[in-house]
N, C-alpha and C positions, 0 to 999 in steps of 0.2 A: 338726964336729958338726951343724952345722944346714945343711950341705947332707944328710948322711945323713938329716934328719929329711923335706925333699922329698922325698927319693927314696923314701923310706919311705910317703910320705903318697901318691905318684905310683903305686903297687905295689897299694894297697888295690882292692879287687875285690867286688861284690855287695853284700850287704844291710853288709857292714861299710865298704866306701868312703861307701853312704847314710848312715849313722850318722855318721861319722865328721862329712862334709859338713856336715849337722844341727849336730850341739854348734860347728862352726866358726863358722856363723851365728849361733847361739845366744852364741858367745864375742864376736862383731862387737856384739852388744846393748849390750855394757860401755861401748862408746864413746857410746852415744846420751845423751842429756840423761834422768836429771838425773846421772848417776854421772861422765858424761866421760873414761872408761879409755882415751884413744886407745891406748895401747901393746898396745891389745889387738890392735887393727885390723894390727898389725907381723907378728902371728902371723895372724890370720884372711883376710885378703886374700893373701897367699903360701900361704899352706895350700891355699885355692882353686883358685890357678892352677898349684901345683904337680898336684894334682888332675884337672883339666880336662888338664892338661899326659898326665897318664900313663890316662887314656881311650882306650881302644882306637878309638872312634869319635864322632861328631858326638853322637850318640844317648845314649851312656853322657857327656857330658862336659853335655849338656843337662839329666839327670837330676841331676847331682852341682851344677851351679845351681842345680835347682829343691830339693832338700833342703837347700843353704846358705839359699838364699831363702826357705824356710817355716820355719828355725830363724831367721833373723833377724826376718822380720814374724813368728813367732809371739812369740818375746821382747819383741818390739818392741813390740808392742798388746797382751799380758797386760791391759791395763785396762778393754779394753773391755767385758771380763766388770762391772768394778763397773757399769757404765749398767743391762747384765741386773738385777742384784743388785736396784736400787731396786723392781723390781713382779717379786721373784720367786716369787710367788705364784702367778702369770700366764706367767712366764718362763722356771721353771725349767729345763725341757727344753732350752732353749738355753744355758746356761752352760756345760756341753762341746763343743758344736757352734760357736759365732757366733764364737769368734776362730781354729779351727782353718779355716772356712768362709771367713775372710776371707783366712786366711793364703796359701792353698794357688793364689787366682789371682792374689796379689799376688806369691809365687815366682815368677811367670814370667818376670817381669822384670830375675829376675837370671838365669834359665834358658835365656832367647834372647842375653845377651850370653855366656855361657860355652858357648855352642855354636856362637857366631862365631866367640869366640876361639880355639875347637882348633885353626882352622884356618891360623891363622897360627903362623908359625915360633918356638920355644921364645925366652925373650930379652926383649931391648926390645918387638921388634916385636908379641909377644903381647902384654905389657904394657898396650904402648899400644894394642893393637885392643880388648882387654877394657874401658877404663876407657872410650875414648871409645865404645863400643858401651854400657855401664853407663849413664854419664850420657846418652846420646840414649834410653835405655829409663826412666830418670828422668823424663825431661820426656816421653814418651809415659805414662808415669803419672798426669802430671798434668793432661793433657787427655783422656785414651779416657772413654767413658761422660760420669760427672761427673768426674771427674779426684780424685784422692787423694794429689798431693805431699807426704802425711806422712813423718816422718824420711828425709829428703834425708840422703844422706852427709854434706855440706859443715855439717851440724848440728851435727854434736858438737863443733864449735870455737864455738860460741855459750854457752860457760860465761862468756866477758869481751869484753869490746869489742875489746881488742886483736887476738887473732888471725884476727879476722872484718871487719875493717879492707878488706881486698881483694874482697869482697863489694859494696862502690860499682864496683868496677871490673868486677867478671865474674859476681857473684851468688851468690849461694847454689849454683849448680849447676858455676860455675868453682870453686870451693870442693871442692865432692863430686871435682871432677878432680885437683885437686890432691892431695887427700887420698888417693885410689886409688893414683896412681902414686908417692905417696911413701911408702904403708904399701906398696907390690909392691918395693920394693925391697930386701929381704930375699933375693928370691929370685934376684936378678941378683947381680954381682960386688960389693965390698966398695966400690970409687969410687962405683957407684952410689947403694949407702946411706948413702955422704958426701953424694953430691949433692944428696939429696934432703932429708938435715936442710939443707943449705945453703938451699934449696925455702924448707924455712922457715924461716928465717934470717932471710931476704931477705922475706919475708911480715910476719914480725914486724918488721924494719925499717920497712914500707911503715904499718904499721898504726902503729908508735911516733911516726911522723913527721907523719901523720894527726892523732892524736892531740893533737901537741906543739903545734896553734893553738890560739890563745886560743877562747874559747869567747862567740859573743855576747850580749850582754844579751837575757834572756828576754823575750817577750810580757807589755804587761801584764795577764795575766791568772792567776788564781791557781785551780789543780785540787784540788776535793776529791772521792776520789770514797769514795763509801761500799762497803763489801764485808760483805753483811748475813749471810753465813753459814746462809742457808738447807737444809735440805736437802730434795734431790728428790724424796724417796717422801713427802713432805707438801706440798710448793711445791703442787702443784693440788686439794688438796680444800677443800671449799666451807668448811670449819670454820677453815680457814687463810686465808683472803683478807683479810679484813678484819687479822688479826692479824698477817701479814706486812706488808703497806702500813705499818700504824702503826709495826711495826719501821724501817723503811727512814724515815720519815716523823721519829721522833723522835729516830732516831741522827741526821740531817742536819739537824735544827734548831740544838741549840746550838752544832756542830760546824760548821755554814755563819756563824752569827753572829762565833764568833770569828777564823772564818777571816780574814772579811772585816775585823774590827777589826787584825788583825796586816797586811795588805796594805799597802803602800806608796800613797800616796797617787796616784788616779787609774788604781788597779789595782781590774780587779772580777772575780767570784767565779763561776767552771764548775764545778758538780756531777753528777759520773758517775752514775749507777748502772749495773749490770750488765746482760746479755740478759736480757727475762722479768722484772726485779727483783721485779712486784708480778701479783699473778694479778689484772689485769683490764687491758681492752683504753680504757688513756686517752685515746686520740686521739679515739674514741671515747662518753667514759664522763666528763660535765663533774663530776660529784662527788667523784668518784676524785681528778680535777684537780686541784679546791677543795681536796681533805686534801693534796695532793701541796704545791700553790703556801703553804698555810699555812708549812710550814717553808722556803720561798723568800724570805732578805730582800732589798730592793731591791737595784740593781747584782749580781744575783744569776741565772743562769738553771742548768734542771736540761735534763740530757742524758741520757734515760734509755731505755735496752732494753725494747720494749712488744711486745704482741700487736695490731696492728689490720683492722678488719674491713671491706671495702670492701658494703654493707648495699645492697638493694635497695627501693625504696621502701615497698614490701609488708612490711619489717623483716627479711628471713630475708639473712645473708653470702651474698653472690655470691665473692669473694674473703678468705683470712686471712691477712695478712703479718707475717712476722716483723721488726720494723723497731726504730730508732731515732727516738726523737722530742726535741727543745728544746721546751721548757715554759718558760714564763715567771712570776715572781709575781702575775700576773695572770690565771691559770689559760689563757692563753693556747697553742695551737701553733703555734710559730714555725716549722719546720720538720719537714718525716718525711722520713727514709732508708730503703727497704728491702733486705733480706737479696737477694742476688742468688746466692747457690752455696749452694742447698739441701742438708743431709745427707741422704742417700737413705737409708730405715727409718726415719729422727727426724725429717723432715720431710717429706716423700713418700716415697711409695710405686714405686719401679721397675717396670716390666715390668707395669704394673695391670690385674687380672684376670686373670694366667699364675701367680701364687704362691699359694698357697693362706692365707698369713699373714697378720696384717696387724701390725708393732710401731709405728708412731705411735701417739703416745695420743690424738689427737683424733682427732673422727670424719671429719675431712678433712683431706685434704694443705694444706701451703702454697701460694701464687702464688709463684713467685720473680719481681722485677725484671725489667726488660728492659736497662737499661743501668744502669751505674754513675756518680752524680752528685756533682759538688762541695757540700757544703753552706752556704748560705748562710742565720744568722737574727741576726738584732740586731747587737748587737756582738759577736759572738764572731768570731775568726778563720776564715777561712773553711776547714771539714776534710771531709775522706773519712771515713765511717763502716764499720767490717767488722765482720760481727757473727760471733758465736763463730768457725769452721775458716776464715772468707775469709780471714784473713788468713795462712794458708798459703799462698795462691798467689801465687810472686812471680810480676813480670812480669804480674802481672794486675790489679791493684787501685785505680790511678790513671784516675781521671776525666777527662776530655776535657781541662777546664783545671786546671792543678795548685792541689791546697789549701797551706796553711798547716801541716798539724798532722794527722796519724791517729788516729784512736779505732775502740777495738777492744773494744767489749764482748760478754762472752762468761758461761756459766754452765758451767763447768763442774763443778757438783756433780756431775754424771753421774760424771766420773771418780773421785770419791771420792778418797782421800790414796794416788795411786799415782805412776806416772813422766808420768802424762798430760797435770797439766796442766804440768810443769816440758819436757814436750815443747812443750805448745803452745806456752809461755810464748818458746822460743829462738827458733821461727818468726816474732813478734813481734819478737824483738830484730832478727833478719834484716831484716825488712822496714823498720824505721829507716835502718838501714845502707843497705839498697839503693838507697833511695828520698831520701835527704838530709832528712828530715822528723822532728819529734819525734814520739811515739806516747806516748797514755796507754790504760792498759788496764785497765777494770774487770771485774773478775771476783767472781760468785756466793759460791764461797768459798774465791778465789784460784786464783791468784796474782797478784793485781793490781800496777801497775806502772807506772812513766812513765820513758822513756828519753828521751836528747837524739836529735840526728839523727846522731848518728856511733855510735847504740846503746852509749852508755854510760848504766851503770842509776843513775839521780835517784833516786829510793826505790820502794821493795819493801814490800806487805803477807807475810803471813804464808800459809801455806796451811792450808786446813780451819778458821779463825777466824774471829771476824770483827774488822773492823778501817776505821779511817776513817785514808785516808792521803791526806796533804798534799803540795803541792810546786810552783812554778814551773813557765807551760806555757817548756818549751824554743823558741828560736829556730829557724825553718827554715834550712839551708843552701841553697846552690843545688844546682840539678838535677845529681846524679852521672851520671858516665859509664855506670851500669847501670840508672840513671832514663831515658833520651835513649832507649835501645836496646834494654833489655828481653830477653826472651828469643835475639831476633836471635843476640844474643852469645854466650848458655849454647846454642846449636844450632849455631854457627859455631867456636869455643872446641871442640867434643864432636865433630865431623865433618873437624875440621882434625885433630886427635890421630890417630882413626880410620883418615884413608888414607895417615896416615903412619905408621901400623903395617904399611899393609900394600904400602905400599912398599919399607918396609925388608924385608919381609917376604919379597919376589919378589927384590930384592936380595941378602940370603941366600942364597937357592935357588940363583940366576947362581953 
């Protein structure tokens, strides 16, 4: 019966193999965060290559990618319409436009590897040229232009620690490989699709076994971060400045005071807040500070997501960066991070003076960074700051010398209560795992979070609330085997599959 269903799906022809294509991608969405339906991926990745498989040529097997690929990124970023939503006043015009416009050259990418694939022989061999031609069209995603690594295959195993365990070892995009050739298994013999739960069998093993060390005594240091539940179509009007700070200002007062009474003696007190928590640029702005550092009790610092302005002496911005600053109760700057991977339209502008649009809402772009730094202020452990999407990019986030700990503050009220941010949120847990490091994440209004370093989740806020959550910073582990190597491995791991598709491929042939 379900070989009749390939040969069936291999038979389709014209505007109905496009369609078809389409809902397959569309059915691939199930698996992504927050739903986690991998069983879906059993039918949608065989469907595919049965597909590409019964294409008359390079050209029709290219097209039947790019419709599985525009129904998956179109499923996939549905949310991006909420960002629209917040100034749709101003925006409306794009709310049937901006996620079909996103979608259609993020297809491509699965378009170029299923017009590889035709050309290897029916089998393993396709198989294996499709997934690692996939993942090497993966990691060209996440460099071309600014790069866009969102929902990586190897994600949707990011609902627990456990089966994203092997993500130290090969990353997020060994991951995605794994996942490929073991949902294509379907469409090969019945050993096959032993094997391949075997695949993860043996994954799950690796991850139980992971898992099963003891866990080290935490830093002492204790996270509160606050999640003020802001929302975006009022975060920046002038009648809301003042009245946001004093939120964020009085939920962290009594809430840092007893934090710190319950801490263990000779333990002291990091206070998150989110990207942007407060409409004004502190680094900046010493009064802003003064209200900030009031709810700061001693042994106490805040680590918080600001706007700041590099000013020219005449007073007018030469530069506006979207950063991370440590505040002291002393109205002090101990340290700033800036945002280094700008979102193109929300924070610059692409292609400037060729578009006729403009969607930032300020009236200038940001500066991004030039390199990514260790930070170091008072006593706090010394961490990497990534503010809201950086921390999608594996393999790119570690600073020359390694931190102690990741912080990842982010706002994503843009996304409003969709699949967005429980997407971004896995990327996060990925990036623990990868990287051997604990991560706390404070988010606008959620999903805030603090993982250990083997990405198992310490405590979870709520989404769309607000909420002050507590928790032990986690112990660093030592540098994993996908911290050392980085990418190397997901393009070596992706190119070694590849020609050994199409090995076996010419083999065949003989």
């Amino acid at each position: 019966m379900i070989g009749r269903l390939w040969n069936a799906l291999g038979l389709r022809r014209g505007w109905r193999a496009m369609v078809t294509a389409f809902g397959l991608g569309m059915l691939a969405v199930l698996a992504l965060p927050p739903l986690h339906i991998i069983p879906a991926l059993f039918l949608a990745i065989p469907g595919l290559l049965a597909m590409i498989g019964g294409a008359a040529s390079w050209t029709g097997a290219f097209w039947i990618g790019f419709a599985w690929g525009f129904g998956f990124f179109l499923g996939g970023l549905y949310w991006i319409t909420s960002a629209i939503l917040t100034d749709v006043a101003r925006y409306w015009w794009l709310v049937p436009i901006a996620v079909p416009a996103l979608a259609l050259p993020l297809a491509l990418f699965v378009a170029g590897p299923a017009a590889i694939a035709w050309g290897a022989r029916p089998g393993w061999p396709r198989v294996l040229v499709f997934a690692g031609a996939f993942v090497g069209f993966e990691l060209l995603r996440g460099e071309i232009l600014t790069g866009f690594p969102w929902n990586l295959m190897g994600t949707v195993w990011a609902f627990d620690a456990l089966p994203i365990q092997m993500a130290a070892m090969i990353g997020v995009h060994g991951l995605s490989l794994i996942t490929l050739l073991v949902a294509a298994t379907p469409i090969l013999h019945r050993r096959a699709f032993l094997g391949g739960l075997a695949v993860l069998a043996f994954c799950g093993a690796f991850g139980f076994a992971r898992l099963w060390a003891p866990e080290p005594e935490p830093q002492p240091v204790g996270l509160l971060i606050v999640q003020g539940n802001i929302a975006q179509e009022v975060k920046w009007r002038e009648e809301s400045r003042v009245p946001i700070l004093r939120r964020y200002v009085e939920a962290t007062r009594d809430a840092a005071v007893a934090a710190l009474r319950d801490l263990p003696p000779g333990h002291r007190l990091a206070v998150i807040w989110p990207e942007t928590a407060v409409p004004f640029l502190l680094p900046n702005d010493r009064e802003a500070r003064q209200l900030v550092a009031g709810a700061l009790p001693q042994n106490a610092l805040l680590l918080t997501g600001t706007v700041r302005g590099d000013f020219a002496p005449e007073g007018h911005a030469r530069d506006l960066f979207n950063s991370l600053a440590v505040i002291g109760p002393d109205t002090e700057v101990l340290a700033v991070t800036d945002k280094m991977n700008l979102v193109p339209f929300g924070e610059f502008m692409p292609f400037r003076g060729l578009l006729p649009i403009r969607l930032v809402q300020s009236s200038r772009d940001f500066t991004a960074a030039e390199e990514r730094r260790r930070v170091v202020a008072g006593w706090l452990p010394p961490f990497v700051g990534l503010i809201c999407y950086e921390v999608i990019f594996t393999g790119r986030i570690m600073p020359a010398r390694r931190p102690a700990w990741i912080v990842n503050v982010t706002n994503d009220a843009w996304f409003g209560i969709t699949a967005g941010p429980w997407q971004h949120l896995a990327s996060a847990r990925l990036r623990a795992v990868e990287e051997g490091l604990p991560l706390a994440r404070a988010a606008q209004t959620g999903v805030s979070a603090v993982f250990d370093a083997r990405g198992r989740l310490v405590t979870r806020g709520p989404l769309g609330e607000s909420a002050i959550i507590r928790a032990p910073l986690p112990a660093p582990r030592a540098p994993t085997f996908y911290a050392e190597l980085g990418l190397a491995i997901s393009f070596s791991l992706s190119f070694a599959i590849f020609i050994l598709g199409w090995i076996l491929s010419g083999r065949d042939q003989r």
